[in-house]
VEXVEXRO-416523 format. One record per residue (C-alpha): x negated, y, z. Coordinates in steps of 0.25 Angstrom, whole numbers, plus 5000, padded with zeros to 4 digits. Layout:
N
XYZ
...
% end
This chain:
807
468457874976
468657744974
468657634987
468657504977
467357484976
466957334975
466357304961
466057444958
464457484955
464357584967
463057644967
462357594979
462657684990
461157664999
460357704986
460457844987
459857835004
458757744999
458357804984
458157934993
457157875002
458157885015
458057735016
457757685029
456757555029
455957505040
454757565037
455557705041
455857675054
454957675065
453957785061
453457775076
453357625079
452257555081
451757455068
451457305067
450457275058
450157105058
448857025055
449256935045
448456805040
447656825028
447556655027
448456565023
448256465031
447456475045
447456455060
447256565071
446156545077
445956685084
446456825085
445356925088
446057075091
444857135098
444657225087
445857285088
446357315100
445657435102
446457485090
447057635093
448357615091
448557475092
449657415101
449757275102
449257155093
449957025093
449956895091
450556765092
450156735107
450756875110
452056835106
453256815116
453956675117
455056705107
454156785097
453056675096
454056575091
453956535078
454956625069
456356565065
456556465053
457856525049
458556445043
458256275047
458656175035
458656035037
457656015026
456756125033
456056015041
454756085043
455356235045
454156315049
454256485053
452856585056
452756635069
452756795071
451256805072
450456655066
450356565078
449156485075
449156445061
449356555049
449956505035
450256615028
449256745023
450056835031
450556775043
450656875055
449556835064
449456975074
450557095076
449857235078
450657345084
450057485083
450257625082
450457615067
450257525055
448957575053
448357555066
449157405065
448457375054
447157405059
447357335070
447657215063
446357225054
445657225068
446057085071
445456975069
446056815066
445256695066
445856585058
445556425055
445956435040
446856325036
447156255021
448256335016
449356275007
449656334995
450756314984
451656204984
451156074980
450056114988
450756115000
451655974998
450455894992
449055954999
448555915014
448656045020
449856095028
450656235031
451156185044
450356055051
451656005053
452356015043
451955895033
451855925017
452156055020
453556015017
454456115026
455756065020
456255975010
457555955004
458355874995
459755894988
460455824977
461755824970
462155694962
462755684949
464255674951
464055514947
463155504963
461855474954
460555574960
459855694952
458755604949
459455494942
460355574934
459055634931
458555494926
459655484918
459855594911
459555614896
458755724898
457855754908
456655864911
455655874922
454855984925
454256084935
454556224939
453656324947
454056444955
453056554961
453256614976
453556754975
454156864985
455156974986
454357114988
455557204994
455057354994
455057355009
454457245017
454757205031
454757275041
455257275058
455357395065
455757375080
456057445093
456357405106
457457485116
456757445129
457857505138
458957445131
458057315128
458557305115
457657305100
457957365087
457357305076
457157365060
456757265051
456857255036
457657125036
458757085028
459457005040
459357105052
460357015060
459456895060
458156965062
459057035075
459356895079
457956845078
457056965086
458256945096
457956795097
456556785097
456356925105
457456855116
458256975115
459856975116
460356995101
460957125104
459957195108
459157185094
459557275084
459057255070
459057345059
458757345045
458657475038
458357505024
457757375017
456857395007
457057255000
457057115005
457456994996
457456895006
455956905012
456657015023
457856885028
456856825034
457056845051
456456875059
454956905052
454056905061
453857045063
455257045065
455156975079
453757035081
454057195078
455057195088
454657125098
453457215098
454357325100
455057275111
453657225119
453057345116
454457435117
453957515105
454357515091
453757445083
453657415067
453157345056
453157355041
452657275032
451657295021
451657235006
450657135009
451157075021
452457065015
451656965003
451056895013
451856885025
453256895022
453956805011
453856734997
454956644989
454956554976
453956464976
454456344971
454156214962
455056124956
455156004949
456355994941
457155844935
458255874926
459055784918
460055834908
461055804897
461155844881
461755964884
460856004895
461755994907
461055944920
461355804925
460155804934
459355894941
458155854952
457255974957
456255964968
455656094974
454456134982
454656254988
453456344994
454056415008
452756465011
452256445024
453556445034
455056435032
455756545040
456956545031
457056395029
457156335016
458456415010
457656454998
457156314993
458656264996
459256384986
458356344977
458956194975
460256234977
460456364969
459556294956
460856204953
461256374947
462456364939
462356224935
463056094934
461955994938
462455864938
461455804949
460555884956
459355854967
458455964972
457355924982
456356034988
455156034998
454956165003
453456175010
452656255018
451256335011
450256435017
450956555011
452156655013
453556595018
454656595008
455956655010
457156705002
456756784991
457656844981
458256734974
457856634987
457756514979
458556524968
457356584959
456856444958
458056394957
458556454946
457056434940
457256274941
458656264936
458556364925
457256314919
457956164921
459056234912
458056304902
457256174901
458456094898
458856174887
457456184881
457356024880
458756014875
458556134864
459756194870
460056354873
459756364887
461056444892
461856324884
461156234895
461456304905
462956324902
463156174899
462656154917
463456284923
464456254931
465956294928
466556414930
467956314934
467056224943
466856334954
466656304967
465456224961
464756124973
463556094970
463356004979
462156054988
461856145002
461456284999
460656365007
461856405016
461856265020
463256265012
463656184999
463156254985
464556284981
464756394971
465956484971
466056544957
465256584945
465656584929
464256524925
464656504910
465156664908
463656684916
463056644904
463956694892
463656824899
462156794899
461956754886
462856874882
461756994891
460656924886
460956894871
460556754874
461156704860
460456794853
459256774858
458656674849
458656784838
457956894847
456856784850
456656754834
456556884832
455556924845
454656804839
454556874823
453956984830
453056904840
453856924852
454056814863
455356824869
456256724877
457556704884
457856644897
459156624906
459456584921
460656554928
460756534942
461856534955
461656594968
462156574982
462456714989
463156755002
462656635010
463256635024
463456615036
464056755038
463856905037
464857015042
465357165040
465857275048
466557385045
467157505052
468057625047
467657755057
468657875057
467857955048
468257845039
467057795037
466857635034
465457575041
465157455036
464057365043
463657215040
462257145044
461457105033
460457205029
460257285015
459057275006
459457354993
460657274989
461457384990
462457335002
462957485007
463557484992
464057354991
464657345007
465257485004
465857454992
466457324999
466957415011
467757525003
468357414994
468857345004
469257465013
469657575002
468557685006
467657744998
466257695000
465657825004
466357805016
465657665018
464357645024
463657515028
462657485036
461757345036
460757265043
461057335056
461157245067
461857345075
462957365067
463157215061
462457115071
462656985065
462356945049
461456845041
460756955030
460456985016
460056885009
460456784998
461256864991
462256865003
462457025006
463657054998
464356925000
464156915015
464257055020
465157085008
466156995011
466057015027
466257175026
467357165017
467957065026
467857175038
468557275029
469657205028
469857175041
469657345044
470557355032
471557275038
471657355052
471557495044
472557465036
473457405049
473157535058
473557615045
474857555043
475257595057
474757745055
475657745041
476657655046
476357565034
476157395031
474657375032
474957305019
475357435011
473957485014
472757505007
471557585007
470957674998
469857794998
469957785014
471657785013
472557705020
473757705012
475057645007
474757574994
475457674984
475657784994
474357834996
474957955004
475357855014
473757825019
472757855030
471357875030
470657745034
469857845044
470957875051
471457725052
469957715057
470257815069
471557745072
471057625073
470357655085
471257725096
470457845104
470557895117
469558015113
469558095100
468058125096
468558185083
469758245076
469958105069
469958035082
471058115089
472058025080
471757895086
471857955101
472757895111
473558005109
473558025094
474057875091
475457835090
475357695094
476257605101
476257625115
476557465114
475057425108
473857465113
472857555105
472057445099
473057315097
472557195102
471557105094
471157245087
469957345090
469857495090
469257555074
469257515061
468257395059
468157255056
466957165055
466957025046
466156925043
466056835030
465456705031
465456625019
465756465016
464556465006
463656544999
464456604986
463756584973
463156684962
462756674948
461956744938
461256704925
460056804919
459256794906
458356874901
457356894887
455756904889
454756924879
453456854883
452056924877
451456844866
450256904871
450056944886
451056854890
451956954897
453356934899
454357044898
455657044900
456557104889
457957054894
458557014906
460056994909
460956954921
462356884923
462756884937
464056824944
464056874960
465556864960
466357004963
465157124962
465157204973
464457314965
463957274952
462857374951
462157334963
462257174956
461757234946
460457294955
460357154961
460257094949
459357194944
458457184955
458557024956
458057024941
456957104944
456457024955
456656894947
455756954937
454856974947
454956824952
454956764936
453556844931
452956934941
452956894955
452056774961
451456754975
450056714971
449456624982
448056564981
447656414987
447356494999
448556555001
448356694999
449156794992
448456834980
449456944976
450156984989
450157144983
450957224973
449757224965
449657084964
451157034967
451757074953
453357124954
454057174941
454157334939
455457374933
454757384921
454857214921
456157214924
457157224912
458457294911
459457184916
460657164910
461857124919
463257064917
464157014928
465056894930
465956904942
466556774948
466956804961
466756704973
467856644980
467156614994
467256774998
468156885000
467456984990
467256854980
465656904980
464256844979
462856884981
461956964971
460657004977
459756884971
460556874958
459456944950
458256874954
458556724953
458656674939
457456774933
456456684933
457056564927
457456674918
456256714915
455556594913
456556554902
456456674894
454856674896
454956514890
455856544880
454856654875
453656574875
454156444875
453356394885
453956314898
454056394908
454156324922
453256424931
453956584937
453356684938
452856674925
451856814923
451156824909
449756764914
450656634916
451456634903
450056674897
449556544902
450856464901
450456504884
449056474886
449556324890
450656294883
449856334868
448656214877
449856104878
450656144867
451956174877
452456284870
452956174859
453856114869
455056214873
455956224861
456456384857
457956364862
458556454871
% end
């Protein structure tokens, strides 16, 4: 057995439970509960005008309906806008069910509660809503430049608007280094709303403990503690007596941090007012249309530049689509401007961004959360730079990257965390030898002479980018080592696939000596962790990580004092391995770490053999101290917190080879390679599965997967038949090579890796697509139609004369 664990591939231990089919989601609790089924709006745009349930009510079965007059005080608020922004001068949040006015198809406008779904659905069916149908607005210059409005008091549509800008070290602005620069270029980038589609979708389970007055809530959420913290606030009950619990998640990728959904305040406070259980699951279609979208973006892009291609000066202006409310504030814009900088030197930067309301889904953190378009706007900026010098792209790029010497790196501007963009570390040069060297990029030119003797289009492309993980404030661990010797481990964010019983295990035994069978860890329970942020932003590893192996340390410290007593040893002569406490280099000299467990914690009672040793009797204290010294407590445990200065910041560059067909216009991809840098790996097979996912989700986002709204703001393709996602045929083997700088700003020297994969695809993509046809591409997702179309105009204005074949 080995117990040094950290930065080996462990096979992820949950796999075995959940390939078996003995995972435990929402959807399998409750089998007796009631069921929730909501009328939702089928326009985009309308006002109530009446809800008729006469022909439902006599529904056998039926228990309650619902609406918004029904509501109590604290439930009939409008929901929280999470995180407030300066710039978010027009924050607008959706009540649980629509007061009024409906702006999205979807909007929860009645809550039925039945015997089962069937008999909910029926219900729902039977009642009827009268609307005054209002103008929708659709798509973004609609909404800033047409009459109508989302919100009548909300001008322009305009919810937020934000300026930054960096000057050239010589105090002239972006725009006039701009001016002056010897080459400049000005263009426009577009890119599409899309949605993550996790396996499982939302879903609340809730029952309410009349005698003990006290609520347990299920919810597939990847922040338990918050969506705790908010049923308790608007239900008006006393925090400890809600309990919430996520079990098995099935997926979430950001639409599942949103707290609290409605149906998160309505489920259980249903089941208290009823005081039955009660539970809701959602379906396919309601996720399309009343859950979340991300991406949407266009950009307008001002770039001056030098001979050799290095940046002097950089001027993008966004608008940003955040559908029809902004419950999660305007966090995904703000990665966007800030995180598009990517690994680069630029030497004056202004970014300026409207983020404005239209009649369709809200956006929320997906995958990526901003960095997609991004990495889309500067990596296109690059590619077009080198196109209109005749230069190789990656030589472009390497003339702007920042210098392995010149870490910390200040960019100068706020991130999302509301702290300065300050990367740790990173080796962006060795990024890119080890790129070009997966990839073959040097030989390249050859491959694609040879490709076209035979007929064949193909095309290279390459993206670089730079992530912020671990964002704060806070997250915490706790550990405790029982007699049995047995290490329980327990932190509050929650698990969605990433594989954290592995990785916190593996933290655990390293920093403890055990072997990892004998470590479990529980997440996402607020019963054994209460306070935490969640998963999200590539934070788990970093956050939690760091926190639980700050609380072994501190159990560490006190097992190896109480052990040094019991071997009359220095506590400095100690260590721990396989479950021993010995004497370094005389392993005969040790103690099981159980048995410190159970001296830890002086007995009056034996309930086992084990326990007669730490008796009143059995001990051979000092009749001078009392059993538990002072400032100490009974047991082997300890509970720490890890609260960053700022986020910490990782890198990764991806290329891939497509060929494009001469006739149908599809695009395959033929390879795909990935460099990624999150500082000291944890477990580089489950990097490896991140990446790997990621990738295959970014495929999705740069050639399949589009919400396609029509001018009356319904969802044209809101199915799996209609909403196209990659099988694993799409997606090619991906090949993978790892730098690792760690990070100086936390204990195990880590950063995040969950959103790695997904970020730079289509920019990727769009590269390799363009360097295949040569023809500009400045639009994602790109599906054959468009490319077939983008031919069809190109031969009209004679465009395809205008790129120039260079890398």
């Amino acid at each position: 057995m080995t117990t040094r664990l950290f930065g080996e591939p462990v096979r992820r231990r949950e796999d075995a439970r959940l390939v078996a089919g003995n995972g435990r989601y929402l959807d399998d609790l409750g089998a007796d509960a009631l069921a929730v089924a909501f009328v939702r709006s089928p326009h985009a745009h309308a006002r109530i005008t009446g809800i008729d349930v006469d022909d439902a009510v006599d529904v056998e079965g039926l228990v309650a309906i619902y609406t918004w007059e029904d509501l109590p005080e604290g439930v009939r608020e409008p929901l929280p806008l999470l995180i407030p922004h300066p710039a978010l001068t027009h924050g607008r949040t959706a009540y649980c069910l629509a007061k009024d006015v409906v702006r999205h198809v979807g909007e929860p406008i009645v809550m039925v509660v039945a015997a089962d779904r069937y008999i909910a659905e029926d219900v729902c069916e039977r009642i009827h809503v009268s609307y005054e149908f209002l103008k929708p607005v659709v798509g973004l210059e609609n909404a800033v430049e047409g009459p109508n409005l989302v919100h009548d008091d909300v001008p322009g549509n305009v919810g937020a608007h934000m300026v930054q800008e960096v000057a050239h070290r010589d105090g002239r602005a972006a725009r006039d280094v701009i001016a002056a620069a010897p080459h400049t270029l000005e263009f426009r980038l577009d890119i599409e709303r899309s949605a993550c589609m996790p396996m499982e979708g939302k879903g609340v389970y809730a029952r309410w403990d009349a005698d003990d007055r006290s609520l347990r809530v299920y919810s597939s959420t990847q922040t338990s503690t918050s969506v705790r913290m908010a049923i308790a606030a608007k239900l008006g009950l006393p925090l400890p007596k809600v309990e919430v619990i996520a079990p098995d998640v099935g997926g979430g990728f950001g639409v599942k941090i949103v707290h609290p959904w409605p149906e998160e305040i309505l489920v259980p406070w249903a089941a208290r007012l009823l005081n039955r259980e009660v539970k809701w699951t959602e379906d396919r279609r309601e996720h399309f249309v009343s859950s979340a979208h991300e991406r949407a973006q266009v950009q307008h892009v001002k770039v001056g530049f030098d001979d050799e291609g290095r940046v002097l000066g950089l001027d993008v202006e966004i608008l940003h689509d955040h559908g029809a409310y902004t419950p999660y504030g305007i966090i995904v814009p703000i990665i966007t401007s800030t995180q598009l900088l990517g690994p680069y030197k630029i030497g004056s930067y202004r970014v300026e961004f409207f983020s404005v309301y239209t009649n369709t889904v809200q956006v929320t953190p997906y995958r990526g959360a901003g960095r997609p378009q991004g990495v889309f706007c500067m990596e296109r900026t690059m590619d077009k730079i080198a196109q209109y010098l005749g230069k190789d792209r990656t030589d472009v790029r390497a003339a702007n990257f920042i210098q392995p010497d010149e870490f910390p790196y200040d960019q100068q501007m706020i991130f999302q965390d509301g702290r300065p963009l300050i990367y740790d570390s990173g080796d962006y040069p060795a990024s890119l030898r080890k790129l070009k060297d997966l990839i073959g990029w040097d030989d390249f030119p050859a491959m694609q002479a040879e490709a076209a003797a035979e007929g064949r289009r193909i095309g290279i492309g390459v993206g670089c980018y730079v992530e912020g993980t671990g964002v704060g404030p806070y997250e915490g661990g706790h550990v405790q080592v029982t007699s049995d010797g047995r290490v329980h481990v327990s932190t509050g964010l929650t698990s969605q696939g990433q594989g954290h019983e592995t990785v916190f295990a593996q933290i655990a035994a390293t920093e403890l000596g055990v072997p990892i069978e004998k470590v479990s860890v529980v997440t996402g329970d607020t019963r054994r962790f209460g306070y935490a942020v969640g998963t999200f932003a590539s934070r788990a590893a970093v956050m939690s990580g760091n926190a639980i192996a700050l609380a072994c340390r501190k159990v560490k410290e006190k097992a190896l004092r109480i052990a040094a007593d019991a071997l009359e040893a220095d506590p400095a002569d100690l260590e721990i391995t396989d479950g021993m406490v010995h004497v370094v280099g005389a392993p005969s000299a040790s103690i099981p770490l159980a048995t410190v467990a159970v001296l830890s914690n002086p007995l009056r009672y034996a309930f086992d053999e084990e326990a007669k040793r730490a008796t009143q009797f059995a001990t051979s204290g000092s009749m001078d101290r009392p059993p538990v010294a002072e400032g100490q407590e009974p047991g082997l445990e300890g509970k720490d917190y890890y609260s960053p200065v700022r986020s910490t910041f990782a890198s990764g560059m991806h290329a891939a080879i497509v060929e494009t067909d001469p006739d149908t216009a599809e695009i395959r991809i033929l390879r795909y390679a990935v460099v990624h840098d999150c500082g000291k790996m944890i477990n580089p097979m489950l990097v490896e599965g991140q990446i790997h996912g990621g990738v295959a989700q970014g495929v999705g986002g740069a050639l399949y997967e589009k919400m396609a709204y029509d001018e009356y703001g319904q969802l044209l393709n809101a199915s799996f038949m209609d909403f196209l996602m990659p099988y694993v045929t799409e997606i090619p083997r991906i090949e993978t090579d790892h730098l690792e700088t760690p990070s100086p700003l936390n204990p195990l020297g880590i950063k995040g890796a969950g959103e790695a994969g997904v970020i730079p695809v289509s920019a990727v993509i769009a590269g390799a697509v363009e360097d295949a046809e040569k023809i500009v591409i400045d639009r994602m997702p790109i599906s054959p139609s468009d490319l077939y179309a983008l031919r069809d105009s190109s031969r009209t204005s004679g465009a395809v004369s205008l790129l120039r074949n260079t890398q």
